[in-house]
C-alpha positions in Angstrom: 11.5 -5.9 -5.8 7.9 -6.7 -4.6 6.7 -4.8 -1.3 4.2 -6.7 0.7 1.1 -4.9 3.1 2.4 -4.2 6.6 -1.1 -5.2 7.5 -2.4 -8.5 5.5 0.5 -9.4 3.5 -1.0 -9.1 0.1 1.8 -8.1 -2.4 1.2 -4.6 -3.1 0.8 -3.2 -6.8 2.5 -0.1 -8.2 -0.6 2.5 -8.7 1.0 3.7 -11.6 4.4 2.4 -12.9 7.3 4.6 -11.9 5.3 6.7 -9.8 6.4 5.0 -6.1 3.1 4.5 -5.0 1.7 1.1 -3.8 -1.7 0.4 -3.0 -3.4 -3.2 -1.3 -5.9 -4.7 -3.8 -7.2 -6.2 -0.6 -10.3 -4.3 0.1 -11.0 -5.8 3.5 -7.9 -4.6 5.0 -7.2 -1.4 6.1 -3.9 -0.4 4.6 -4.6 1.8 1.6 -1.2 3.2 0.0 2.4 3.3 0.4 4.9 6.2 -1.2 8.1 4.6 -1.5 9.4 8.1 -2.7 8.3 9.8 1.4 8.4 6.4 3.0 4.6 7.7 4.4 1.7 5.0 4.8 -1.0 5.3 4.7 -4.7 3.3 6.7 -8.0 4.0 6.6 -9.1 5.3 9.8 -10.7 2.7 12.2 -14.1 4.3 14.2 
């Protein structure tokens, strides 16, 4: 199953296999992490 960013649509990548958490290798966007295990995302915040 591949998860894609809410925010560019870059496929996200596991941050450590088995672990739940996703993060964008997109470094413009602001999306920075999913848990799949909480269901929490999380953004970097805008200013």
């Amino acid at each position: 199953m591949t998860l894609n960013c809410p925010d560019c649509d870059f496929e996200l990548i596991e941050f450590d296999p088995g672990s739940g958490i996703f993060h964008c290798p997109n470094h413009e966007c602001t999306f920075i992490y999913f848990d799949k295990n909480t269901g929490k995302k999380y953004r970097k915040n805008e200013k």
